[in-house]
C-alpha positions as CSV (number, residue, x, y, z in Angstrom):
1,X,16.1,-58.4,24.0
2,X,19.0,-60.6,24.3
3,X,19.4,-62.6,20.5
4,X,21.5,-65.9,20.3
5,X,23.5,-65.6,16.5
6,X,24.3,-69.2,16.2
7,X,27.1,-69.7,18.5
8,X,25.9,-73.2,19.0
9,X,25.0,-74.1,15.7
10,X,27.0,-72.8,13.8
11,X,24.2,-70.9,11.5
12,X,24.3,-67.3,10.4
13,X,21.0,-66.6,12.2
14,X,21.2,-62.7,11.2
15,X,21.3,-63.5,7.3
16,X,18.3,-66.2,7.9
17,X,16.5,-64.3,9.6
18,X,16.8,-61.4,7.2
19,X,15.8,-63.4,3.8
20,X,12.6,-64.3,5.8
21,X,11.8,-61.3,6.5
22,X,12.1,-59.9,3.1
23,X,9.2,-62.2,1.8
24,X,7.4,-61.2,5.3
25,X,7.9,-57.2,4.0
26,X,6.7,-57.5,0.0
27,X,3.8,-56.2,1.2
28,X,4.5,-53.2,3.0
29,X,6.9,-52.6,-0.1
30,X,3.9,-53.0,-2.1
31,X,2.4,-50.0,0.2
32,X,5.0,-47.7,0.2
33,X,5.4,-47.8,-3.6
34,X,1.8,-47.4,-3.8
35,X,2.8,-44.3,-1.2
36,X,5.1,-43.1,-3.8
37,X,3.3,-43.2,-6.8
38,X,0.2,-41.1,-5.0
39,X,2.4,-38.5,-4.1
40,X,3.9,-38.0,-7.0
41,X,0.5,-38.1,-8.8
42,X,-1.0,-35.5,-6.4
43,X,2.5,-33.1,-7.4
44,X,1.5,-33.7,-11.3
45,X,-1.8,-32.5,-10.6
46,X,-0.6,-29.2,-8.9
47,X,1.3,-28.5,-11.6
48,X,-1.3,-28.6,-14.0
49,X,-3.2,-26.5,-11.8
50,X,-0.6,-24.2,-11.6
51,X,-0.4,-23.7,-15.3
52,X,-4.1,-23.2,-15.5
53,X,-3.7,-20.3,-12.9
54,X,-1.0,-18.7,-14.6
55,X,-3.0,-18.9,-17.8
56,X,-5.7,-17.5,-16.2
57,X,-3.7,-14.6,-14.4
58,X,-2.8,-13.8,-18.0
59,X,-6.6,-14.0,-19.2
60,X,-7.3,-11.7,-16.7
61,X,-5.5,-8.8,-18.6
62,X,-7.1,-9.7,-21.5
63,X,-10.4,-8.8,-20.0
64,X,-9.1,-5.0,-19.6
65,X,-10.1,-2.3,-22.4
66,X,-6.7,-1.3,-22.6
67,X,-5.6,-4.4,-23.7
68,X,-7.7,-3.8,-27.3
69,X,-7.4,0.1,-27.0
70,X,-4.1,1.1,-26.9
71,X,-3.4,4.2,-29.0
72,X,0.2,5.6,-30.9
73,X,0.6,8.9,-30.5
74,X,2.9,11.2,-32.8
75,X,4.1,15.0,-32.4
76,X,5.2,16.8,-35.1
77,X,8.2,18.2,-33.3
78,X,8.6,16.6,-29.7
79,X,11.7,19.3,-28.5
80,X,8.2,21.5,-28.2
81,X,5.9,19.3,-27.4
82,X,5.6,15.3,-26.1
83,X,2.2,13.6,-26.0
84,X,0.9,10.2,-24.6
85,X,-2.4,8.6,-24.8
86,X,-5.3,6.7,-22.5
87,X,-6.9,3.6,-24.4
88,X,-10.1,6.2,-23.8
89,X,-8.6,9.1,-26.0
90,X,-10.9,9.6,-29.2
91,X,-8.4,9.1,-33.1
92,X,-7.9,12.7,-33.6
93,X,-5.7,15.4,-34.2
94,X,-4.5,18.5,-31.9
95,X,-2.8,21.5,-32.6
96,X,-0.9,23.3,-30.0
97,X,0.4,27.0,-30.4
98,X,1.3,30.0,-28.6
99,X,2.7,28.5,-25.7
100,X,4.2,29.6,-22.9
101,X,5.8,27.5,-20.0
102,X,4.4,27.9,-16.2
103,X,7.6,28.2,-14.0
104,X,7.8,27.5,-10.2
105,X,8.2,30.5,-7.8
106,X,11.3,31.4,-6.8
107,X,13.1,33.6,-4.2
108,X,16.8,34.2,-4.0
109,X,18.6,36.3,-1.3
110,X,18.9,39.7,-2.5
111,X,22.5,40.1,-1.4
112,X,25.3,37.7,0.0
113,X,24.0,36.4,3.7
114,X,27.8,36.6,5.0
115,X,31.3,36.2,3.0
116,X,32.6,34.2,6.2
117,X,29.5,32.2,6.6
118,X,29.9,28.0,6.9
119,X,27.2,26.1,6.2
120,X,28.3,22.9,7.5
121,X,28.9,24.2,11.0
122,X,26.7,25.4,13.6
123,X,25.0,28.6,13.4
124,X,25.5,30.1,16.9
125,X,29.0,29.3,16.5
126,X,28.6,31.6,13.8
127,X,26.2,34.2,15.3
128,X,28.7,37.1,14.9
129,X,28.1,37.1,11.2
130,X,24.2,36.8,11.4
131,X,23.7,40.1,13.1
132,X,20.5,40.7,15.1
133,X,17.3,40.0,15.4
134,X,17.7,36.1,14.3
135,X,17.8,34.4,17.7
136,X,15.0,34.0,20.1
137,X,15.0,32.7,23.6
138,X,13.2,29.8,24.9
139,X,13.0,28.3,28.5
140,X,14.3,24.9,28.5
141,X,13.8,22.2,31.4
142,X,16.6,20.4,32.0
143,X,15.1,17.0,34.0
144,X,17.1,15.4,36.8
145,X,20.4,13.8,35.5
146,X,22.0,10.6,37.8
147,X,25.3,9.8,37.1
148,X,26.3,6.2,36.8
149,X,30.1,7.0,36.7
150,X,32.5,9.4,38.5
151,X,32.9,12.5,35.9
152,X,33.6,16.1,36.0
153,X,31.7,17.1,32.0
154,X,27.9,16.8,31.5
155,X,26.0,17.2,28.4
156,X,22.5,19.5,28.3
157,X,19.5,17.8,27.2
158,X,19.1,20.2,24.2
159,X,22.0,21.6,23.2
160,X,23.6,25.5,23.5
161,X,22.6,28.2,26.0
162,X,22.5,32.0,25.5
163,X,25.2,34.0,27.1
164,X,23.6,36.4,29.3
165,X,21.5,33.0,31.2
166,X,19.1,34.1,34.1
167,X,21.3,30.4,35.3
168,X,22.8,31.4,38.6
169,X,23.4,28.0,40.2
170,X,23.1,24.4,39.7
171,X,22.7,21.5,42.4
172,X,23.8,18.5,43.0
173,X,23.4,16.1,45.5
174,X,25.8,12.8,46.8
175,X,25.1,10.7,49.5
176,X,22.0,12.9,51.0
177,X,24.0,15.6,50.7
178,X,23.5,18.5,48.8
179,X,26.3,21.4,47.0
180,X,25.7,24.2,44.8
181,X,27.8,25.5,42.2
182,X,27.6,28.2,40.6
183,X,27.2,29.1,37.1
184,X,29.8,30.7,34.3
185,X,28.2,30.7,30.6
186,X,31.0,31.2,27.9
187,X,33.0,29.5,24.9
188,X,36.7,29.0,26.7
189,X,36.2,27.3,30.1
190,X,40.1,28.3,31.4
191,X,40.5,27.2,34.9
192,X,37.4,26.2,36.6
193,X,37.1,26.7,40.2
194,X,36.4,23.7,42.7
195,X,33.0,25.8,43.3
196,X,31.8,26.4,40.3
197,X,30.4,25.1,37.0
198,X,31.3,26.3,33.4
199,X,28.6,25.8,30.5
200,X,30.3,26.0,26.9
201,X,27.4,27.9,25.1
202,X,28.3,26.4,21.8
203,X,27.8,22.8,22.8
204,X,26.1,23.0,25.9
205,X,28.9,20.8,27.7
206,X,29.2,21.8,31.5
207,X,32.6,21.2,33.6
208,X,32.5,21.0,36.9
209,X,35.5,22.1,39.4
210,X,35.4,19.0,41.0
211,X,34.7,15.5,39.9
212,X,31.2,14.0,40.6
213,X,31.3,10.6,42.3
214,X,29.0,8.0,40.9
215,X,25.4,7.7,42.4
216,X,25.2,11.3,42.3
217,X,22.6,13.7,41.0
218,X,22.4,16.9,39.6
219,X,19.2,18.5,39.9
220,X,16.6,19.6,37.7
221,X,16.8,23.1,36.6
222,X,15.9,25.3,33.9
223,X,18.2,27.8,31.7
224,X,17.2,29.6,28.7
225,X,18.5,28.3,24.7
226,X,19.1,30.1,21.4
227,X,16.8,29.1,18.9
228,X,16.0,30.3,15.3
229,X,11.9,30.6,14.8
230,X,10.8,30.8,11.3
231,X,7.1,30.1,9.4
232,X,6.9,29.3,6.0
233,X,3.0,28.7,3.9
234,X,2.9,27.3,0.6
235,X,-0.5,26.8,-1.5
236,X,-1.4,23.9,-3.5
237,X,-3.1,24.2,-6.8
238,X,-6.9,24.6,-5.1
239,X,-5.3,27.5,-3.3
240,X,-5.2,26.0,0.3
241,X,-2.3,26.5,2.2
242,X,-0.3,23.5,2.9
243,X,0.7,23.3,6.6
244,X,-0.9,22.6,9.8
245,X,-0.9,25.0,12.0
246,X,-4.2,26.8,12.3
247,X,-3.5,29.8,9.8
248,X,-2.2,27.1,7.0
249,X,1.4,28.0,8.0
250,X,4.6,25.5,8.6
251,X,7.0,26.2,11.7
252,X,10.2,25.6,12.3
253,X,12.8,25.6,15.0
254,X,16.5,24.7,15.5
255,X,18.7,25.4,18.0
256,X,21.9,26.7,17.9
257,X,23.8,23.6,17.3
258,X,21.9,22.8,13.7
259,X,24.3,24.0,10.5
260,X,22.4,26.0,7.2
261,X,22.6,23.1,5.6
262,X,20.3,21.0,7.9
263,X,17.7,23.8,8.0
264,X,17.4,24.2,4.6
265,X,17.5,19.8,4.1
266,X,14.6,19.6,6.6
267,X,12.9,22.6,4.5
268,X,13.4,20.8,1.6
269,X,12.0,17.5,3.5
270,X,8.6,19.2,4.6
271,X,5.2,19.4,3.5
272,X,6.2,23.3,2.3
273,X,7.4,21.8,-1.1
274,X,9.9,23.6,-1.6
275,X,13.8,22.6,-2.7
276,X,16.4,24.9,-0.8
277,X,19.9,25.1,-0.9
278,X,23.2,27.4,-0.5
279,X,25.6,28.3,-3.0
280,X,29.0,28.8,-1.6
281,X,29.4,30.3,-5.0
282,X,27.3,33.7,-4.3
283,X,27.0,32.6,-0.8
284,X,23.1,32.9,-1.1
285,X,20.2,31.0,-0.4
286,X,18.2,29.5,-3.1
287,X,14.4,28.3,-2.4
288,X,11.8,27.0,-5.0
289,X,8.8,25.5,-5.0
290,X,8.6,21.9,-6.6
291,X,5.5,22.3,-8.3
292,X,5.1,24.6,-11.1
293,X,2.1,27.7,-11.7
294,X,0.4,30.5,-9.9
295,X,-0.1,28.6,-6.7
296,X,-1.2,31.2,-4.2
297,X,-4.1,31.6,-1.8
298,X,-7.4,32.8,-3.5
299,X,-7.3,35.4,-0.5
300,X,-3.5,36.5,-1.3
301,X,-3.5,40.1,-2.2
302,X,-0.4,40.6,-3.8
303,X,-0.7,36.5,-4.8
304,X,2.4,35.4,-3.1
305,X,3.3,31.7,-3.6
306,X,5.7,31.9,-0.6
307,X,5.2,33.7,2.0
308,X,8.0,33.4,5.1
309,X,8.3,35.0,8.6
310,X,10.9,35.3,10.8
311,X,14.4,37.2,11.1
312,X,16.2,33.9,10.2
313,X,14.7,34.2,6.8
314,X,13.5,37.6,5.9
315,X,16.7,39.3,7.4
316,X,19.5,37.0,7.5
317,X,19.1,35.0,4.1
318,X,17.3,38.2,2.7
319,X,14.6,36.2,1.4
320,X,11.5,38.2,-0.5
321,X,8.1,37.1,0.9
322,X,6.1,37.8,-2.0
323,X,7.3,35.0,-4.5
324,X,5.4,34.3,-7.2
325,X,5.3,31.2,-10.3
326,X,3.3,31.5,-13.5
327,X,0.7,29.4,-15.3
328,X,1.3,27.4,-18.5
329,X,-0.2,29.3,-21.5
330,X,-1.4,27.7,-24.7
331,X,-3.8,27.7,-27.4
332,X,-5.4,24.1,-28.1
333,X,-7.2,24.0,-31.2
334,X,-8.5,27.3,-31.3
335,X,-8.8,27.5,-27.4
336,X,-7.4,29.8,-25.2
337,X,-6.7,27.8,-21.6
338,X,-4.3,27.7,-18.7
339,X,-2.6,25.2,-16.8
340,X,-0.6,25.2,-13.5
341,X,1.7,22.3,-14.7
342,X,3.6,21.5,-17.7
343,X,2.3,18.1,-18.1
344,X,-1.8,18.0,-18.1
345,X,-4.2,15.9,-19.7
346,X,-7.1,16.3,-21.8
347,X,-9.5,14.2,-24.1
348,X,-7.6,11.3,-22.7
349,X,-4.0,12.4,-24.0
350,X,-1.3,13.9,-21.8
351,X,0.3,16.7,-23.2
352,X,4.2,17.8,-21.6
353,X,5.4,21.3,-22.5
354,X,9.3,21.4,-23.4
355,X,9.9,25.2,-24.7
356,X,8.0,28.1,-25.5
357,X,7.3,28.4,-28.7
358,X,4.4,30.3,-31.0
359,X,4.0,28.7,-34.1
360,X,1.8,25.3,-34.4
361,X,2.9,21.9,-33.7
362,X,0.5,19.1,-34.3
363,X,-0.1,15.8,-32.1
364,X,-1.9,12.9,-34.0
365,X,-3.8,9.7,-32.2
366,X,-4.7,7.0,-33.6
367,X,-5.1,3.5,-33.2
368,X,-1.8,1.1,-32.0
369,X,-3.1,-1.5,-34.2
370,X,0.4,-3.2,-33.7
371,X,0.3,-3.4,-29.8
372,X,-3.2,-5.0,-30.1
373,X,-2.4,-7.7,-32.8
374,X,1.1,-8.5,-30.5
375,X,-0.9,-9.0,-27.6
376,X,-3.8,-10.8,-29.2
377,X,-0.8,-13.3,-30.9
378,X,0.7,-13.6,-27.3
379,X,-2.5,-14.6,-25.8
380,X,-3.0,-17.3,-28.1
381,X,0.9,-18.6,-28.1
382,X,0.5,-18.8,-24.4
383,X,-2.7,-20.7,-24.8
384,X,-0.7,-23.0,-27.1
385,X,1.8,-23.8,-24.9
386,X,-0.9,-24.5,-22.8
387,X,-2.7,-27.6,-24.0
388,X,0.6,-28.7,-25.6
389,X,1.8,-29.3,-21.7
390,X,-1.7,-30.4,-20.2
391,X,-2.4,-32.8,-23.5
392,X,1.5,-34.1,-23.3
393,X,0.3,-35.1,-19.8
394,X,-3.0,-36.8,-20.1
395,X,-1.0,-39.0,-23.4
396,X,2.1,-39.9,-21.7
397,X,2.3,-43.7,-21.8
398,X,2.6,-45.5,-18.5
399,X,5.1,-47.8,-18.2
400,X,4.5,-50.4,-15.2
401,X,7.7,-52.2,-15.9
402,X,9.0,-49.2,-13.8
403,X,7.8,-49.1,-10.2
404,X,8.7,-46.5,-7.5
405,X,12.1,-48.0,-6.0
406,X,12.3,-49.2,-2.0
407,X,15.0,-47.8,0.0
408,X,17.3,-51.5,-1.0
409,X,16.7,-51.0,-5.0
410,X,17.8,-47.5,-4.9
411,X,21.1,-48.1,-2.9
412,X,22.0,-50.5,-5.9
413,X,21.9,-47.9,-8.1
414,X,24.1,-45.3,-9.0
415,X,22.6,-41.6,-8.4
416,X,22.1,-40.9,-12.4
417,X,20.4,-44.8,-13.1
418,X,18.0,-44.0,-9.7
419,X,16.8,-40.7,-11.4
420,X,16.4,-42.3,-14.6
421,X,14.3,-45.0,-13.2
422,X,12.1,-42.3,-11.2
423,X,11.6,-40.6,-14.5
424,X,10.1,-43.7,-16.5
425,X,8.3,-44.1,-13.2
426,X,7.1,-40.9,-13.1
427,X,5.7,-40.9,-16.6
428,X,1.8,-41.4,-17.1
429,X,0.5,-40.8,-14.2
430,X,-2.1,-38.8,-15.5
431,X,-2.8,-40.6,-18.7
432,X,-6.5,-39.9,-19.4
433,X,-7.5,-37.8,-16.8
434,X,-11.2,-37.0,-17.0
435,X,-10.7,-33.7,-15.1
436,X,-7.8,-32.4,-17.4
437,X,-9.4,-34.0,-20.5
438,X,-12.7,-32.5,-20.4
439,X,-11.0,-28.8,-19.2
440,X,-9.6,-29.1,-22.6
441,X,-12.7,-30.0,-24.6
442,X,-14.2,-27.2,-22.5
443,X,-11.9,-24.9,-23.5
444,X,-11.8,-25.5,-26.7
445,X,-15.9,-25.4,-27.0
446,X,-15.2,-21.5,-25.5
447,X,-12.6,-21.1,-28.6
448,X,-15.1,-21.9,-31.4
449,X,-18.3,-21.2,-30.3
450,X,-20.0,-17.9,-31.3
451,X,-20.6,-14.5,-29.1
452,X,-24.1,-13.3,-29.5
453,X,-24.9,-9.9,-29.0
454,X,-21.7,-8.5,-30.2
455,X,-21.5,-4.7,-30.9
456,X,-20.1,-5.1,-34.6
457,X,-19.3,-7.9,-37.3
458,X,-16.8,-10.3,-35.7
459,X,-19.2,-12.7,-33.5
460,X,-16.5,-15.7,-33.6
461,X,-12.8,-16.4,-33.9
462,X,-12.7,-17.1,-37.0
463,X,-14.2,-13.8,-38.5
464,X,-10.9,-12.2,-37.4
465,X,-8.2,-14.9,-38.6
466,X,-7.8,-17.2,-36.3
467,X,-8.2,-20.7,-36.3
468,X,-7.7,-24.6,-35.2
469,X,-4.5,-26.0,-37.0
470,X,-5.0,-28.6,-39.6
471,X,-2.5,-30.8,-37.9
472,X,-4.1,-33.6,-35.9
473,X,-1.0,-33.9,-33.6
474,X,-1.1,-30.3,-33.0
475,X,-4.3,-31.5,-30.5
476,X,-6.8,-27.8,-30.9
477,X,-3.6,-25.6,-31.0
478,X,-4.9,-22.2,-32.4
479,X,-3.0,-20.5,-35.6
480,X,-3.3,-17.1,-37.0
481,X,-4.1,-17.0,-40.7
482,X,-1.4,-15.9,-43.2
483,X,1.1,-13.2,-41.8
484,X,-1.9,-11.9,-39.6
485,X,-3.1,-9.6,-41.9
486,X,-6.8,-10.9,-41.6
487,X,-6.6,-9.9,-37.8
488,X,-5.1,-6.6,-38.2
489,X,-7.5,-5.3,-40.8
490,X,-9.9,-6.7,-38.1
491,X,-8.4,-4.5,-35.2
492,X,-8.2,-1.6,-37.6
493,X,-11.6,-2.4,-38.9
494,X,-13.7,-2.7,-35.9
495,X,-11.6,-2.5,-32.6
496,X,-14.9,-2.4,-30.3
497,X,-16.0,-5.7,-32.1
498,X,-12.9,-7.2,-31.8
499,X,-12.8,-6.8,-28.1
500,X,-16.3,-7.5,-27.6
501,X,-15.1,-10.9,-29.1
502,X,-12.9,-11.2,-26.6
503,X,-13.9,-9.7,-23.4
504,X,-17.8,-8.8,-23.5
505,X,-20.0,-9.2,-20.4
506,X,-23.1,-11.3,-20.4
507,X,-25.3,-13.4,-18.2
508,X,-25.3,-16.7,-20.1
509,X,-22.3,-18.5,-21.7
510,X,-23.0,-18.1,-25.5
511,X,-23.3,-13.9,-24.5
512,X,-19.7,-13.7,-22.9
513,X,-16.7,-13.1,-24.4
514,X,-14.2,-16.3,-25.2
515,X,-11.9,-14.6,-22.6
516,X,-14.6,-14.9,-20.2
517,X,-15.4,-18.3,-20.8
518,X,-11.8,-19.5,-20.3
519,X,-11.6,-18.0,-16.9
520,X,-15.0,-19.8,-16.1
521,X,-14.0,-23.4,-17.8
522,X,-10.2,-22.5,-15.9
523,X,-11.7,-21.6,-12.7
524,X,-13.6,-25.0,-12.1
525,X,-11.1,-27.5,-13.7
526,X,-8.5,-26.0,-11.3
527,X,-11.5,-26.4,-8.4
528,X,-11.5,-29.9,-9.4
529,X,-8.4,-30.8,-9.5
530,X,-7.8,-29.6,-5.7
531,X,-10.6,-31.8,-4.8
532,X,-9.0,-34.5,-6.1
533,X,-5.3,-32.6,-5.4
534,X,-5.5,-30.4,-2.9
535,X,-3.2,-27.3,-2.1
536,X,0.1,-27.0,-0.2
537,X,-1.3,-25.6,2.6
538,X,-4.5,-27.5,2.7
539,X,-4.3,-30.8,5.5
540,X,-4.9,-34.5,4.2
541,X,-8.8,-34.9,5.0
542,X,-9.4,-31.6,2.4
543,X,-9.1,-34.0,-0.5
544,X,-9.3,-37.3,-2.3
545,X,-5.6,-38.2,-2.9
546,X,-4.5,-36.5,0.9
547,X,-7.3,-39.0,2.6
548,X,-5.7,-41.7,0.2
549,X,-2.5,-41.0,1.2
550,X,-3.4,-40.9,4.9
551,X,-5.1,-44.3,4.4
552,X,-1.9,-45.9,3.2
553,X,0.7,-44.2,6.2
554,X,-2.0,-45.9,8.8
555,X,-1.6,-49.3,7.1
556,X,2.4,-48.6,7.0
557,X,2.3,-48.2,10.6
558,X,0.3,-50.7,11.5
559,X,2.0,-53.3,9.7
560,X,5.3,-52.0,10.5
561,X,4.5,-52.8,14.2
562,X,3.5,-56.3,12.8
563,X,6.5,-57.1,11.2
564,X,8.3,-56.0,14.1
565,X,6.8,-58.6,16.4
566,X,7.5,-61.4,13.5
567,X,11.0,-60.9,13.7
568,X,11.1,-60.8,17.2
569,X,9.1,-64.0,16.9
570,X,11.9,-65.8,14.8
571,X,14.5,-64.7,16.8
572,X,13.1,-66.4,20.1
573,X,12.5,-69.3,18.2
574,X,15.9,-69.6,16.8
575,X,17.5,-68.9,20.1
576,X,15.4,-71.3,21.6
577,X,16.7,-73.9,18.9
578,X,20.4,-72.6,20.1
579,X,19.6,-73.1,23.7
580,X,18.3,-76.8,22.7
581,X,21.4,-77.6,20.8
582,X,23.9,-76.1,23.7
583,X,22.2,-79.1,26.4
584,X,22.3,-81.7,23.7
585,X,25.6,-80.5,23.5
586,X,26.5,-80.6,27.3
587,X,25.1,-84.3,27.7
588,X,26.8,-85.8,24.8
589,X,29.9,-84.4,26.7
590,X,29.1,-85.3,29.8
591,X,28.3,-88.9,28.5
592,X,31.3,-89.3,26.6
593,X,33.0,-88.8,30.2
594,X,31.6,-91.4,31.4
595,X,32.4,-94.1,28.1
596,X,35.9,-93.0,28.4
């Protein structure tokens, strides 16, 4: 639309028509500050409600034994012996004596594999030092190869061949045509005729006489590869072997490009458990299984823990094949027993050999009557903390002399005034909440009332030290008598009564636990609050203030459109009135023509 801006009159129809239509919009400012203050009610109540969940995540632990069980454990002399304890380990007192250490089996290579031997370089590059009976043969199929480039040097598929290949010839076809070249297997190519095709048996490169033009293909063959075979069966502690081939056994194979050093990393990556590794020092081969004890297969006859076949192993690292590791011996309290590991548990406590030794050395476990009262104290702080935050919310004054600011009020405003203003507008939104204020009259009810059917004398908080302050201000904030000692000697007293307090089962309120009534009286405050709230991922029609809020956009929108068509409606009218003024205009001119 075309607008008229008083050329005729003379009148700053923008500015006029602007201060009418701020009295024409004080009510969708009205809206959109009502907008405002809904949303930032609704984000108030989610952060209540995620304080109550994170309470509640926190109650949760306290509703585990091990929160009122924990035992201190002490060894009379821990370079022999270190000792931990379960919540479920029985006060007593162990002596350990006589004990010797299981060991891990272990096999070594009886003599130096080679002086000259590299472990970081291939091993057929190195087969002169390896001697026989190491290498086996296997048939490889090499698949088609097409060649998207001219070249004369192809790579194998899988690495080195044997010297001595049953490879006579090799294939290759260009343009429909087909040429055979025939084979030469070595490790210096020298000159290579037109004809024929070297193969470098170290890397399996071959070099043709001639170059190969692109789009060509060289044809599928086979050709026979040095590998090194090997088996290797290990036994866990039950006596089954470890691997997966049918006799319990783990295989192996490289080819001849692999180094020692990769064979023995992937032996030390496998199900075998085993760590191997060379020392350049002796130039042997060291292998030894991870877990410690007689681990060997209830069928083993000579009770080998290891047990390796093959050439590679058994004749070039000189491994022995009958390895063997020993149990853990000890004497516990009188009894003769074995282990397979240095570290075992029994009675709840876990016991970890450091030396052999013979004499005694004596492990005490008792109550941690310090870990309890700590976490007991923490509980309660964090319940503190709390109803400090929830009860600061539901008293905060409101102060209506401070009203969410419209887009124009703000742009007055420096940045630090328009935060300040949002913060005094912020402030009681939640003043007297029903939901929030009865949560906390809830939870306070679950604080002080008794716990029937408890297993020993503490039935209510009070028995064990704690309770409300004196301090009205302080709003139900719990306090622990004196310097605690009341809830210690409680804890040392009667441990089970003083968790039963806290975290007994029961089918009616007054038989559960005060823990267990908090996480009930949490659990529906929080489910009311989202009705009223929501969640972040929920949509607007799941609750009260979303359908509120989706109530106020509509009438935003609609009267948007409204004002819209009011300004368009002053603007005809105005340029209407400049249109009238323009002819009165032209006939005064055209009549004082006619005067003069």
């Amino acid at each position: 639309m075309v607008r008229v801006s008083g050329l005729a009159s003379g009148m700053d129809i923008d500015q006029i028509v602007s201060d009418l239509m701020k009295a024409e919009r004080m009510p969708i400012d009205k809206m959109k500050k009502q907008k405002q203050t809904l949303e930032w009610q609704r984000d108030d109540y989610r952060s209540m409600n995620l304080l109550l969940s994170d309470f509640n995540n926190l109650a949760f632990n306290m509703t585990l034994q091990s929160s009122y069980s924990s035992k201190t454990v002490s060894s009379a002399d821990e370079t022999k012996v270190k000792a931990a304890a379960t919540s479920s380990a029985a006060n007593a007192s162990y002596t350990l004596s006589n004990v010797t250490m299981a060991t891990a089996a272990q096999s070594i290579s009886a003599n130096s594999i080679a002086s000259s031997i590299d472990p970081t370089k291939s091993l057929w590059s190195q087969r002169d030092s390896m001697g026989t009976g190491v290498w086996t043969k296997k048939t490889i199929d090499q698949a088609a190869i097409a060649l998207s480039a001219d070249t004369s040097t192809v790579k194998l598929a899988k690495g080195s061949l044997s010297e001595g290949n049953t490879l006579q010839s090799i294939s290759v076809t260009t343009g429909g045509v087909t040429n055979s070249y025939s084979v030469r297997i070595g490790t210096e190519a020298g000159t290579v005729d037109p004809n024929e095709v070297f193969i470098n048996a170290d890397t399996g490169e071959m070099t043709f006489g001639t170059t190969l033009t692109s789009g060509s293909t060289i044809e599928a063959f086979s050709y026979q590869q040095n590998v090194l075979n090997f088996s290797i069966t290990t036994y866990d502690s039950n006596g089954k072997a470890t691997g997966d081939n049918k006799d319990g056994s783990i295989s192996f194979e490289f080819d001849g490009s692999t180094s020692l050093n990769t064979v023995l990393t992937q032996i030390s990556n496998s199900k075998a458990g085993i760590s191997a590794f060379f020392d350049e020092g002796t130039n042997k081969v060291v292998m030894t299984r991870k877990d410690t004890g007689n681990l060997s297969s209830a069928d083993s006859a000579d009770g080998s823990n290891m047990v390796f076949l093959g050439g590679f192993l058994t004749g070039f690292l000189q491994l022995a094949g009958n390895a063997k590791g020993t149990d853990a011996k000890f004497t516990l309290n009188g009894l003769e027993t074995t282990r397979k590991s240095n570290t075992f548990t029994t009675g709840g406590v876990t016991y970890t050999l450091q030396n052999n030794f013979t004499g005694d050395v004596r492990v005490n476990v008792s109550n941690d009557t310090q870990k309890v009262f700590d976490t007991i104290k923490d509980f309660v702080t964090k319940y503190n903390e709390l109803i400090e935050k929830i009860n600061g919310k539901i008293t905060e004054e409101r102060d209506r002399n401070y009203q969410p600011l419209t887009d124009e009020e703000r742009e007055k405003l420096t940045d630090k005034q328009a935060e300040q203003w949002d913060d005094k507008a912020k402030s009681g939104l939640l003043k007297g909440d029903s939901i929030l204020s009865s949560g906390l009259n809830q939870m306070r009810s679950n604080w002080y009332a008794s716990v029937s059917g408890v297993s020993g004398a503490f039935s209510q908080l009070t028995d064990i030290g704690i309770s409300t302050s004196a301090n009205y201000s302080d709003r139900g904030k719990l306090v622990i008598e004196g310097d605690g000692t009341k809830l210690k000697e409680a804890i040392e007293k009667d441990p089970q009564s003083v968790m039963d307090l806290f975290m007994k089962s029961g089918s009616t309120t007054s038989e559960k636990g005060i823990v267990r009534r908090l996480r009930d009286t949490i659990t529906q405050t929080v489910s009311k609050v989202e009705q009223r709230a929501g969640r972040s991922t929920w949509t607007s029609e799941q609750f009260l203030l979303g359908r509120n809020l989706k109530s106020v956009n509509s009438q935003i929108t609609s009267f948007e459109s409204r004002l819209t068509q009011v300004e368009d409606r002053y603007y005809r009218q105005f340029t209407a009135m400049e249109k009238a003024i323009q002819n009165a205009n032209a006939q005064s001119a055209q009549l004082s023509q006619y005067f003069s």
